[in-house]
VEXKOL-519834 format. One record per residue: x, y, z of N, C-alpha, C in turn; residue number from 1; residue in three letters. Coordinates in pm, 1 decimal. Atoms other than C-alpha are relative to their C-alpha. Example, Ala and Ser with C-alpha at 12.3 -4.5 7.8 and 13.67 -1.06 7.14 Angstrom:
<recs>
89.0/-119.0/0.0/1230.0/-450.0/780.0/90.0/120.0/0.0/1/ALA
-82.0/-119.0/-6.0/1367.0/-106.0/714.0/-77.0/109.0/73.0/2/SER
</recs>
This chain:
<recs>
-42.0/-118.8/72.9/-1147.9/744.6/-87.0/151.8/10.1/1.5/1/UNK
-149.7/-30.5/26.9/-782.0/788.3/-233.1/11.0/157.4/-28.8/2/UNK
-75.8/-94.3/36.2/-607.4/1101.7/-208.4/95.8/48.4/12.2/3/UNK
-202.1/-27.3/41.3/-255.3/1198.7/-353.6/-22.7/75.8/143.5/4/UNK
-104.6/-115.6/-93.3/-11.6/1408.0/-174.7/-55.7/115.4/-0.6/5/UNK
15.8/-134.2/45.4/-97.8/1674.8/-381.0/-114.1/99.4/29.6/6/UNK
108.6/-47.9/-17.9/-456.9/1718.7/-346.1/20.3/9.3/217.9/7/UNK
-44.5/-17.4/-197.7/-337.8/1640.4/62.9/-9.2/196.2/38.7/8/UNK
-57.8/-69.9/-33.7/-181.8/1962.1/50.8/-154.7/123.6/-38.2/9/UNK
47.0/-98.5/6.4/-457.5/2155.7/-103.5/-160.8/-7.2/125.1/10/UNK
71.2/23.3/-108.6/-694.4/1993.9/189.3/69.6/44.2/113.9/11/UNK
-86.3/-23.0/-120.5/-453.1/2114.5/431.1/10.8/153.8/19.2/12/UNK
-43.2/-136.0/4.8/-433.9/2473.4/303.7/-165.8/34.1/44.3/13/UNK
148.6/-88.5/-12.3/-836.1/2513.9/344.0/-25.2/-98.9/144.7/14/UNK
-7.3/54.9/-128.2/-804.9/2285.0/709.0/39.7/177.6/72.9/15/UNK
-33.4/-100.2/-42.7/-611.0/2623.0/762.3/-77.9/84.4/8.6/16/UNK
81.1/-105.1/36.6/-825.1/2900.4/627.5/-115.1/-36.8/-55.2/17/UNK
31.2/-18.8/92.1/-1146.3/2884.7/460.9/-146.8/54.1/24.0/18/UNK
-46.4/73.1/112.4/-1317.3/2942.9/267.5/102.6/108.5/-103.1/19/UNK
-153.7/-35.2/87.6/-1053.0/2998.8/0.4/-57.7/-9.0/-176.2/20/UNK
19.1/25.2/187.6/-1062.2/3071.7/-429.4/89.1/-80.0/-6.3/21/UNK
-113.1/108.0/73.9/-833.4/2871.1/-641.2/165.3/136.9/50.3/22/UNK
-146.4/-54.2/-2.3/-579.0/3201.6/-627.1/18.7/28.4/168.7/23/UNK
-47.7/9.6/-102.0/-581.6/3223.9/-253.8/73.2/-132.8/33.6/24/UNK
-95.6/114.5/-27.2/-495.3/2826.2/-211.8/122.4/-15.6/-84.0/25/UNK
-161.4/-2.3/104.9/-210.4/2889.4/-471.3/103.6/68.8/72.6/26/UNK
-48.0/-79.0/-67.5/-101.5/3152.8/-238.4/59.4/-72.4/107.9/27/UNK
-8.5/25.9/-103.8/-121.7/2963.2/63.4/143.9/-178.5/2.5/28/UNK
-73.4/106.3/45.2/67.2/2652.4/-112.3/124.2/80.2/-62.1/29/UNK
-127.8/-14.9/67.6/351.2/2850.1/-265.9/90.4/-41.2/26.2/30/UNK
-119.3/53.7/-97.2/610.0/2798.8/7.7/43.0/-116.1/-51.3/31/UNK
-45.0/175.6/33.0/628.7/2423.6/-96.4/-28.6/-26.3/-120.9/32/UNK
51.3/9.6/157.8/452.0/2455.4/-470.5/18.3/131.4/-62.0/33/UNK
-6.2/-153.5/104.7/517.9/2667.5/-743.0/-108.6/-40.0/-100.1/34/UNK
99.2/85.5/46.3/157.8/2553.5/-840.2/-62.6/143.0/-107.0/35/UNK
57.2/-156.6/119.6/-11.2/2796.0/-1140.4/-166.0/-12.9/56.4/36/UNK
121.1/4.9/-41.0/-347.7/2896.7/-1084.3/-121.7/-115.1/-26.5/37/UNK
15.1/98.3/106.2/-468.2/2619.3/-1330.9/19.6/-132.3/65.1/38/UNK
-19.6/145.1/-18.2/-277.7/2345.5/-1167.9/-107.3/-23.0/194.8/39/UNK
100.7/-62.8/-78.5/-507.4/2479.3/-838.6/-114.9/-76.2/-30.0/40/UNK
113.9/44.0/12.1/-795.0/2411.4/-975.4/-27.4/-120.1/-92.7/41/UNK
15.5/151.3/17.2/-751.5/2106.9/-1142.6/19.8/-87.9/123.8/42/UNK
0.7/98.2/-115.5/-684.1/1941.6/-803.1/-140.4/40.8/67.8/43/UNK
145.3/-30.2/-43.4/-997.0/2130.8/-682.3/-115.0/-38.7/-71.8/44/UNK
122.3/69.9/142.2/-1209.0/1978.9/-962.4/6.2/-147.5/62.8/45/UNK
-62.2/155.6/-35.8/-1022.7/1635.9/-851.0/-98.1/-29.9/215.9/46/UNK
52.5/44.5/-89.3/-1153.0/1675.1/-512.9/-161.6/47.7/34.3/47/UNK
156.8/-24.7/45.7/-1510.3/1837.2/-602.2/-72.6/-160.9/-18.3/48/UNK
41.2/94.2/58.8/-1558.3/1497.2/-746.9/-22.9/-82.4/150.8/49/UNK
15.6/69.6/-97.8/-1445.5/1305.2/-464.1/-79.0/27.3/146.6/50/UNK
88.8/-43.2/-125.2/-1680.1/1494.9/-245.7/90.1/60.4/107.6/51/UNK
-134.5/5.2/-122.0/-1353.5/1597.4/-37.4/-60.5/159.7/46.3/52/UNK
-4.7/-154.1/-16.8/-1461.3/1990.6/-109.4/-134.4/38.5/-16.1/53/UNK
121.2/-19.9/52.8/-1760.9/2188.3/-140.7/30.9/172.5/-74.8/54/UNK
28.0/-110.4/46.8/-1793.8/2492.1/-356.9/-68.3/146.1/-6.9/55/UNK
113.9/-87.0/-9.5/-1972.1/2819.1/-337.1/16.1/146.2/-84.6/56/UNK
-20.2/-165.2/120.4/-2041.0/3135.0/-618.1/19.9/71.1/92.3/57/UNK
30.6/-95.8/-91.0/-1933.8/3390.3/-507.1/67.1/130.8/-124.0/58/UNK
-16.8/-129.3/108.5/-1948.2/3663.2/-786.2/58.1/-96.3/-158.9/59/UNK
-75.5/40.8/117.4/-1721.8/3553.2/-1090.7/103.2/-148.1/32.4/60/UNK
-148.9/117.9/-24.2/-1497.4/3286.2/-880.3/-123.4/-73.6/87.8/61/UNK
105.9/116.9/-83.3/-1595.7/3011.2/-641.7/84.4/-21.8/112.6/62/UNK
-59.7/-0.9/-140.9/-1506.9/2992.9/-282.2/11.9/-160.0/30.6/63/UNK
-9.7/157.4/-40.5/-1379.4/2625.2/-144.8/29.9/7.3/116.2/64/UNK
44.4/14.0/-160.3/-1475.8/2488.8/184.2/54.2/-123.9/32.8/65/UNK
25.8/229.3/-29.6/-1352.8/2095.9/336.8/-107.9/-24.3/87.6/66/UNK
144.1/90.5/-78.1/-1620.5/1878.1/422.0/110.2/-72.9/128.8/67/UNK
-41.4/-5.8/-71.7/-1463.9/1844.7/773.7/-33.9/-184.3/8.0/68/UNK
49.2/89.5/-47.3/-1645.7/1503.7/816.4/110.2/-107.4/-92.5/69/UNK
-70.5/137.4/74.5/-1416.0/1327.4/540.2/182.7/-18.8/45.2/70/UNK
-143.3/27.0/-27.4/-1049.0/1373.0/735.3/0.8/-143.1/50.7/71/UNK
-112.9/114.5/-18.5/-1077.7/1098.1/904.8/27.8/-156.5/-155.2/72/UNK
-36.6/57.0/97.1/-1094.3/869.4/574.3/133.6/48.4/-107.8/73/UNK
-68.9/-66.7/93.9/-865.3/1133.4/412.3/157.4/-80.3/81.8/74/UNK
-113.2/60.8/-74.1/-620.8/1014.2/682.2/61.6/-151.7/11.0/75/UNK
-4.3/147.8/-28.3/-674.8/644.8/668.8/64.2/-7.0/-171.4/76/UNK
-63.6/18.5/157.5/-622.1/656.2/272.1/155.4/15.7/-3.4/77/UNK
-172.3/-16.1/28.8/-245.0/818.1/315.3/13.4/-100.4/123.3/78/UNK
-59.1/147.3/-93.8/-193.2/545.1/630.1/28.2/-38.6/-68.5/79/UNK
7.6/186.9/57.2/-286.3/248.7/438.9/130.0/64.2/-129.4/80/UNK
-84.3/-45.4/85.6/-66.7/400.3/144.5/107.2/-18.9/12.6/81/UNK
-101.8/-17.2/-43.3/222.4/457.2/308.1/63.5/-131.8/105.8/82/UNK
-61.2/62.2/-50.0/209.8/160.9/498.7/61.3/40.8/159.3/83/UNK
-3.9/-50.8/-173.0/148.4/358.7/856.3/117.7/80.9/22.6/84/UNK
-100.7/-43.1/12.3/403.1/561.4/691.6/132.1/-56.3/43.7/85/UNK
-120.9/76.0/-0.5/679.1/339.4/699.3/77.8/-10.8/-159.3/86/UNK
-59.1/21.1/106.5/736.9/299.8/324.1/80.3/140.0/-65.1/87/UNK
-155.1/-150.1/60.5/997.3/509.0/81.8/-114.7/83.1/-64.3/88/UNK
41.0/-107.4/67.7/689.2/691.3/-33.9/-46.2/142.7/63.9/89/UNK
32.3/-116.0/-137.8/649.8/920.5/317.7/72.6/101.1/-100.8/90/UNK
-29.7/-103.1/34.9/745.4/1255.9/182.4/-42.7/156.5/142.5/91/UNK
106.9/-97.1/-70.9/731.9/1591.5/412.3/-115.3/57.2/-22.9/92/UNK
141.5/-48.0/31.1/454.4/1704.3/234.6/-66.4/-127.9/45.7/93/UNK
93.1/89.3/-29.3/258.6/1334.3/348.0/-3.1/106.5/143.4/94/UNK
34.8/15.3/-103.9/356.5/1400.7/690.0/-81.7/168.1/71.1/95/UNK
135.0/-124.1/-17.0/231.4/1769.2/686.5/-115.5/-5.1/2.8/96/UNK
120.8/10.7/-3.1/-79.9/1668.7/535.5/-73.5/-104.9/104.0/97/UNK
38.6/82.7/-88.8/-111.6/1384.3/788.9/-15.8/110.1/172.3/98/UNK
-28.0/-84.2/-112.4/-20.0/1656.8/1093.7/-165.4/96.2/-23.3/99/UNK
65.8/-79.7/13.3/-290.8/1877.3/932.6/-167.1/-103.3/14.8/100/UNK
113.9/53.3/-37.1/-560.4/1625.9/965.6/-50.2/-49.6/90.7/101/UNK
5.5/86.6/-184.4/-470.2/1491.6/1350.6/-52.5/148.0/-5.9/102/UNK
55.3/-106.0/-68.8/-527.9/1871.8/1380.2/-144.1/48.7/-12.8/103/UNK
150.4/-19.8/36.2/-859.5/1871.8/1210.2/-99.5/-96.5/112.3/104/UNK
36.0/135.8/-140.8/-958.8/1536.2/1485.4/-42.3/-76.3/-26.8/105/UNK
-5.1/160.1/25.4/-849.2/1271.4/1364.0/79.5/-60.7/116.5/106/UNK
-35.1/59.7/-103.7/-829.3/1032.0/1628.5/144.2/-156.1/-30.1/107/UNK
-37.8/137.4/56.8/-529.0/769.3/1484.4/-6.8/-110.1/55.6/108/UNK
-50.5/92.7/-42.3/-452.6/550.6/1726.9/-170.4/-115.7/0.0/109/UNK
82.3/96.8/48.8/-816.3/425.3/1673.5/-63.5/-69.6/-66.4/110/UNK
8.8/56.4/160.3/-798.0/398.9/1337.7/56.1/-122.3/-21.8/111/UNK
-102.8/114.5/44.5/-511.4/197.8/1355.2/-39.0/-154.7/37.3/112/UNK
51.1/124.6/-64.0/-661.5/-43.0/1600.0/-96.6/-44.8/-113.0/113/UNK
143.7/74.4/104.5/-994.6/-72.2/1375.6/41.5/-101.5/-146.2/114/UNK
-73.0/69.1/144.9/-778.9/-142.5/1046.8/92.8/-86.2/24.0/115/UNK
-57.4/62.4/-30.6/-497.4/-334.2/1185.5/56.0/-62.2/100.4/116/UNK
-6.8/114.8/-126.8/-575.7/-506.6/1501.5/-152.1/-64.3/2.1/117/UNK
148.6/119.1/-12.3/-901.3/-706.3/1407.3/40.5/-92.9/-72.8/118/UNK
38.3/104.7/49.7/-748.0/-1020.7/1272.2/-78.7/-75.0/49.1/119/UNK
78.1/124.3/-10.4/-948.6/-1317.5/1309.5/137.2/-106.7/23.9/120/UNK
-40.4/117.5/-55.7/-815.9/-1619.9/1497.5/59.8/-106.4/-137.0/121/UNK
-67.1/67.4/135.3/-793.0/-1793.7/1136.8/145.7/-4.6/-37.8/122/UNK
-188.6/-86.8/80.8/-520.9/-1547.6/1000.9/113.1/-26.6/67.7/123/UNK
-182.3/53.1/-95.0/-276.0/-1608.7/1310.4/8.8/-160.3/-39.0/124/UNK
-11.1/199.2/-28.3/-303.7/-2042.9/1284.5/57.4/64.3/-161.6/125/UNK
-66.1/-14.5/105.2/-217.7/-1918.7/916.1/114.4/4.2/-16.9/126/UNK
-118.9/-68.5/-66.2/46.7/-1705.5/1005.9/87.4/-48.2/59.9/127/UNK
-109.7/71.9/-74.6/180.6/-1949.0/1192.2/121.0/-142.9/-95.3/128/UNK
-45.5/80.3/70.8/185.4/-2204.1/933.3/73.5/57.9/-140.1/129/UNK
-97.5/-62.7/56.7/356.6/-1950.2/695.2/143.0/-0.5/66.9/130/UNK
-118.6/-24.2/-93.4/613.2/-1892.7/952.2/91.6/-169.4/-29.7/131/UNK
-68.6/180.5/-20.7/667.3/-2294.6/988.2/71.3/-61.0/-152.7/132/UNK
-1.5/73.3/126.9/689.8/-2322.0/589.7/179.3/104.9/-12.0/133/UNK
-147.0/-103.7/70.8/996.9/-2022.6/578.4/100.1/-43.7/-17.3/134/UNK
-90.4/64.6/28.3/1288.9/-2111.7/405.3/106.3/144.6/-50.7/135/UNK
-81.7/-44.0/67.8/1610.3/-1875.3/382.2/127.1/-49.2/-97.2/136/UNK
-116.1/13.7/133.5/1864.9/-1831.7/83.0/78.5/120.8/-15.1/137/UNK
-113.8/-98.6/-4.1/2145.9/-1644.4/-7.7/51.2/64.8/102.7/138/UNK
-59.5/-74.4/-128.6/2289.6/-1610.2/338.5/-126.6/78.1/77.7/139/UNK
135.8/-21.1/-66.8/1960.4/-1529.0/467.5/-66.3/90.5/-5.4/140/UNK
56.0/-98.0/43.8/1893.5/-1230.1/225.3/-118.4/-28.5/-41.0/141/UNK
85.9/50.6/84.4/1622.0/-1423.4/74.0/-102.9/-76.0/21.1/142/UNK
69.3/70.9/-52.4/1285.3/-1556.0/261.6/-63.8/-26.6/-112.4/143/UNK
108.1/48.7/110.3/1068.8/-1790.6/84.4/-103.7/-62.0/85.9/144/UNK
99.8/89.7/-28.4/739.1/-1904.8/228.2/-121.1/-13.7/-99.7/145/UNK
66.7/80.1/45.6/487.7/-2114.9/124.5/-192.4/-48.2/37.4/146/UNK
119.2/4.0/-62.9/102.4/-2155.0/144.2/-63.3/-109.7/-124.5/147/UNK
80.6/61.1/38.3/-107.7/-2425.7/15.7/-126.1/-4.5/20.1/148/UNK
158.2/-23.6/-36.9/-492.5/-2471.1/3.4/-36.7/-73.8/100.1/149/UNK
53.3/63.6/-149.6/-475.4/-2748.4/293.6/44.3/82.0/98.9/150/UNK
4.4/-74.6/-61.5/-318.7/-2507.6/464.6/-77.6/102.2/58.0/151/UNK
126.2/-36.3/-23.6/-590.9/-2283.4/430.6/-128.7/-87.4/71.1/152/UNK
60.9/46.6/-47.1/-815.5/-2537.9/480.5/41.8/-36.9/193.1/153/UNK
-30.8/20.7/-178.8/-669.3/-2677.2/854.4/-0.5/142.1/61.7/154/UNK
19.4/-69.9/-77.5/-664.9/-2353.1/943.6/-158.5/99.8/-28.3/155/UNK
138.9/-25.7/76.3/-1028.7/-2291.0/809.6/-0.9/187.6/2.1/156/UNK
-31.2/-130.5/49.4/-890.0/-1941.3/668.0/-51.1/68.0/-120.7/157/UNK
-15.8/-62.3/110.9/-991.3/-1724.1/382.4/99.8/17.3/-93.6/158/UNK
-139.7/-41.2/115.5/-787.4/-1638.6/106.9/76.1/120.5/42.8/159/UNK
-6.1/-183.6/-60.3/-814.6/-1250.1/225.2/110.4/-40.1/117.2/160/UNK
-94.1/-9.7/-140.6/-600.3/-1403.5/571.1/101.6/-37.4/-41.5/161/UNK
-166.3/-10.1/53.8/-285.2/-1423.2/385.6/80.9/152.1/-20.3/162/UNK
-68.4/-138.7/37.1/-291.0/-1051.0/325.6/166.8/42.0/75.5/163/UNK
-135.4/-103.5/-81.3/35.9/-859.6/405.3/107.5/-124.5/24.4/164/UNK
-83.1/90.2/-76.0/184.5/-1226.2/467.7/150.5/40.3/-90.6/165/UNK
-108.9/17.6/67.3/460.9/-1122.1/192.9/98.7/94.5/46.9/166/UNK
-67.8/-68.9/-11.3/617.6/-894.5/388.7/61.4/-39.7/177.3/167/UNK
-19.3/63.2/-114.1/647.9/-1115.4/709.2/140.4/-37.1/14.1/168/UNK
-116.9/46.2/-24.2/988.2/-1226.0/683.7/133.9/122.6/16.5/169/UNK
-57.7/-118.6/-5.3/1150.3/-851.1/638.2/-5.0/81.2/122.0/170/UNK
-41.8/-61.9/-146.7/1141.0/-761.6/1028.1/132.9/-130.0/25.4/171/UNK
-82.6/45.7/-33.8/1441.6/-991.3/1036.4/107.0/72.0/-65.7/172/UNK
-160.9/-152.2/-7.8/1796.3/-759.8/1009.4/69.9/-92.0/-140.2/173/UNK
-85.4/26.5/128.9/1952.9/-983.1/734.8/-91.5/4.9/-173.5/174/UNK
66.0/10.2/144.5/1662.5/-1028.2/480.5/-44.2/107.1/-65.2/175/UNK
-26.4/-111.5/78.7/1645.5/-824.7/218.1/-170.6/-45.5/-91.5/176/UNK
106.9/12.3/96.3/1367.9/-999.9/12.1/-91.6/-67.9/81.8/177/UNK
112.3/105.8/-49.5/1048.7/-1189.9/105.6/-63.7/-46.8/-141.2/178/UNK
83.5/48.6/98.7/880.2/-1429.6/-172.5/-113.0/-84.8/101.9/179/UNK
152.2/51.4/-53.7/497.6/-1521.0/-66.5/-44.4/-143.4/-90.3/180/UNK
73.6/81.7/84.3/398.9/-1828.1/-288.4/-118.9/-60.2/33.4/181/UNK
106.0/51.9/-42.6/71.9/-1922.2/-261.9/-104.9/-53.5/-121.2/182/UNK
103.7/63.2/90.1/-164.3/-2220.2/-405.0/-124.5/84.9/-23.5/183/UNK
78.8/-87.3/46.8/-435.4/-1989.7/-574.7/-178.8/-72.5/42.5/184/UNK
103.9/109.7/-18.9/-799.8/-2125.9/-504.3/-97.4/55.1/-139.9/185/UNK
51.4/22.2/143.9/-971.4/-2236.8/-840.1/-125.1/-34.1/-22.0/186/UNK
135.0/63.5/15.0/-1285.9/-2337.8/-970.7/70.3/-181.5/-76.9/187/UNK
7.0/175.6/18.3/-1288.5/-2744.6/-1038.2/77.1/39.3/-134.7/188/UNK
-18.1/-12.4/158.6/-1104.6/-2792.9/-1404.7/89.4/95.0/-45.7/189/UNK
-32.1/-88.4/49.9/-920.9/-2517.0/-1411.1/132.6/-1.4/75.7/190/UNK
-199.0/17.4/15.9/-543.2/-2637.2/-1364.2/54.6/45.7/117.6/191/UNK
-61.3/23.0/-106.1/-311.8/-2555.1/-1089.7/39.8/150.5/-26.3/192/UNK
-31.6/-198.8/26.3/-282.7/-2155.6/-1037.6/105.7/39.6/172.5/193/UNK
-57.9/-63.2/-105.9/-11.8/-2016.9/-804.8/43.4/121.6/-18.5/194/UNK
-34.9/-202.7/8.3/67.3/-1623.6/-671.5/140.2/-15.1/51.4/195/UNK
-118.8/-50.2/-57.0/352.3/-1521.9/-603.5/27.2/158.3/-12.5/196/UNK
-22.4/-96.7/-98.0/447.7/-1188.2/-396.7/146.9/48.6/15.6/197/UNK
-183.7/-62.3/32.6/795.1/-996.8/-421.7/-61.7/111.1/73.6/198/UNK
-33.5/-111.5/-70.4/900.7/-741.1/-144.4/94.6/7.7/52.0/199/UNK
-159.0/-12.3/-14.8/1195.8/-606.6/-92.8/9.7/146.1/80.4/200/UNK
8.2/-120.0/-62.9/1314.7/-358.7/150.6/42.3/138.4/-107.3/201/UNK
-89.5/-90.7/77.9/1489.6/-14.4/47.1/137.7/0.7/56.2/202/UNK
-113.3/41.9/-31.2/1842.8/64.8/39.3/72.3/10.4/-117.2/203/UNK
-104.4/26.2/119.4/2160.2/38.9/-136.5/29.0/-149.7/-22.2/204/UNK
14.9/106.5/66.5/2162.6/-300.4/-166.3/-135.0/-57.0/-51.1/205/UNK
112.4/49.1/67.6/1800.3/-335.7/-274.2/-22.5/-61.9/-74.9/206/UNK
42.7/70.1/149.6/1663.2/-581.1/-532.4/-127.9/81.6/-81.5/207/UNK
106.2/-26.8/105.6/1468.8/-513.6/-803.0/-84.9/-83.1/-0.4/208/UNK
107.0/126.0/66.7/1169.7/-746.4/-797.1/-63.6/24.6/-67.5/209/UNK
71.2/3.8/99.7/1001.5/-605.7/-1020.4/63.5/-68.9/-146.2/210/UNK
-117.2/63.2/83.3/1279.4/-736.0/-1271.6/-53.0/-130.3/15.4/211/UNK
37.7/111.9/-91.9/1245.1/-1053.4/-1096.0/-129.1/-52.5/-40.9/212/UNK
129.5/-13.9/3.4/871.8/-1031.2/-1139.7/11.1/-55.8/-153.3/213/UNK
-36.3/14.8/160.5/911.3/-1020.1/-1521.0/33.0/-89.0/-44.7/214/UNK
-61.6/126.0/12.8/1083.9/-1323.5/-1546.0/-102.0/-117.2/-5.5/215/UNK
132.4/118.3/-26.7/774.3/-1527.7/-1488.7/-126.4/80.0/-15.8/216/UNK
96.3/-38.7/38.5/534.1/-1317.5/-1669.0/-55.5/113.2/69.2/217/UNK
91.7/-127.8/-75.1/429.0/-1042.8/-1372.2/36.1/116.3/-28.3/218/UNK
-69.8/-163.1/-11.9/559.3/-722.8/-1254.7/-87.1/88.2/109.1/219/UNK
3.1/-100.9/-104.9/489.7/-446.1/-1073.6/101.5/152.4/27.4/220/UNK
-70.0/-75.3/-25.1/713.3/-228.6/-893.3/124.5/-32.4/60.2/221/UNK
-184.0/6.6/-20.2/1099.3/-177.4/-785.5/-44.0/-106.9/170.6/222/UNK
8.6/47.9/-154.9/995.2/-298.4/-389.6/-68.1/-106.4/-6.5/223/UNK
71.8/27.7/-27.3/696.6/-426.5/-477.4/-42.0/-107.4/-115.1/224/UNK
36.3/61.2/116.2/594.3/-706.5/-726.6/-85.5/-135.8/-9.2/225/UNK
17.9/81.9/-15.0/468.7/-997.5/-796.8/-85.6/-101.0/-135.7/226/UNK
30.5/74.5/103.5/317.8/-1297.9/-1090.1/-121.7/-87.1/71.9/227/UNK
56.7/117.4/-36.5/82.6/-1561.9/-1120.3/17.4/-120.9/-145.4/228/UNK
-44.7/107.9/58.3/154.9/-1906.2/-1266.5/-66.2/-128.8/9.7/229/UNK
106.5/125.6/17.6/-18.4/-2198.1/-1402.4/141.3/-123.0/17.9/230/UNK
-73.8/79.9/-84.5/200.6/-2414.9/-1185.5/-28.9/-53.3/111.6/231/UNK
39.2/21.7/-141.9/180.4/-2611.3/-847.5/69.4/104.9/75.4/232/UNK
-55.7/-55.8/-100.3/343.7/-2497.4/-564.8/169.5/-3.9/12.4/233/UNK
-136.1/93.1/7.9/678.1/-2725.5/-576.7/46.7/63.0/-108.8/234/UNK
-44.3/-68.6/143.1/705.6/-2601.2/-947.7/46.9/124.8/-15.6/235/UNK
-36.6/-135.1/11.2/653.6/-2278.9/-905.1/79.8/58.9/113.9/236/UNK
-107.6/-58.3/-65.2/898.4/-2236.9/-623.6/120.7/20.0/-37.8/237/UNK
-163.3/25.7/65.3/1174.5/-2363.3/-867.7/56.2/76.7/-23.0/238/UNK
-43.8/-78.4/82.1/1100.0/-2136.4/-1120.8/5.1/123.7/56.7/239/UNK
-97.4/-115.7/-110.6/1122.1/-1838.9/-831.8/148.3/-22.2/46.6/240/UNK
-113.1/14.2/-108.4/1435.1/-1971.8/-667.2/78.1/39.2/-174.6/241/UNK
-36.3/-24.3/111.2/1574.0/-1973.8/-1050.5/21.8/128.4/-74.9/242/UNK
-16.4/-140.1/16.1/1446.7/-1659.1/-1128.6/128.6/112.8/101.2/243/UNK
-76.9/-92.5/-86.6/1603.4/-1478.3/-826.6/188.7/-22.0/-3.8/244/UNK
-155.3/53.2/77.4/1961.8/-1617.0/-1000.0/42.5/-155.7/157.5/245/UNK
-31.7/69.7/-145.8/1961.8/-1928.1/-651.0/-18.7/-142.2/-65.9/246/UNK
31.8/133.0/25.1/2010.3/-2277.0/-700.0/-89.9/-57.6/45.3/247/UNK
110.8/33.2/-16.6/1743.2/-2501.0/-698.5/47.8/-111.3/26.4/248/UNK
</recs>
């Protein structure tokens, strides 16, 4: 289950009080929203759906209740989002609505473990052989690693155990970018497919990869981007190193 900021906030106002109409949670949200009664209950419609709320007549209006049982997913959705709240999209309203759902009992720290401490033995021998393939550029703003399908194979890995690898090289203080390239896995006949992965920190010197991205058919976003290319591996590193304006 995904849910915005926005709807966060109106799960946060009935965590507080409830149950609540549409013009009491308008009330209770003003401080931080200058929300109309209207824009209220379109997020309450939004989370009716998602099962987040439950409803009840009560004369001419309708009283809203939270289904207490869905914080802790409500909580794991803005994590994973945010990137364990690390990324530029934390806002005080996330971390309110995140505060308002530890207070409802959400337990994080065993969330965190469940979602991001069960790799598999695979993913690290991967991980490792990403690491071994890294190549900086431009003064060492600019990681490039590399994954092939024997790679996968020797380390008898999934595809899935590459996740997140494109952002592996950005705990080092000079790099600014990370490019992921990776041999794609194909059905027989069907040509030579590689991904490629653009992440870039924030900042005043930031890149644009999504720009970047574009250049070779993808896209995405300003941080976040990335293509795929009916290329090898060797090839399609060129036409990255090229793209990113770097000699080849």
């Amino acid at each position: 289950m995904r849910i915005s900021t926005a709807e966060s906030l109106i799960m946060e106002a009935l965590w507080a009080k409830s149950p609540l109409s549409a013009e009491d949670i308008a009330a209770a949200v003003a401080g931080d929203q200058n929300w109309s009664d209207k824009t209220v209950k379109t997020l309450l419609n939004r989370l009716l759906t998602k099962k987040a709320v439950a409803a009840a007549k009560d004369g001419r209006r309708y009283l809203y209740s939270p289904l207490v049982e869905v914080a802790t997913p409500l909580f794991l959705g803005i994590a994973t989002d945010t990137g364990w709240f690390r990324h530029s999209n934390v806002t005080p309203e996330t971390m309110r609505a995140a505060a308002g759902l530890i207070e409802a009992g959400v337990y994080h720290p065993r969330l965190y473990e469940i979602v991001e401490q069960r790799d598999r033995v695979s993913r690290l021998r991967l991980m490792a052989k990403a690491l071994n393939s890294l190549e900086l550029h431009d003064h060492d703003r600019i990681a490039v690693i590399t994954l092939t399908l024997q790679d996968f194979h020797d380390c008898h890995a999934a595809s899935t155990d590459s996740a997140g690898f494109s952002e592996l090289a950005l705990t080092a203080e000079k790099v600014q970018v990370c490019v992921l390239i990776t041999e794609a896995f194909v059905h027989p006949g069907d040509g030579n497919i590689t991904k490629v992965s653009f992440r870039a920190k924030d900042g005043p010197t930031s890149m644009d990869v999504n720009a970047v991205a574009k250049k070779l058919g993808g896209g995405g976003h300003v941080r976040a981007a990335g293509a795929k290319m009916s290329a090898g591996v060797a090839e399609a590193k060129k036409m990255v190193l090229k793209a990113l304006g770097l000699k080849v």
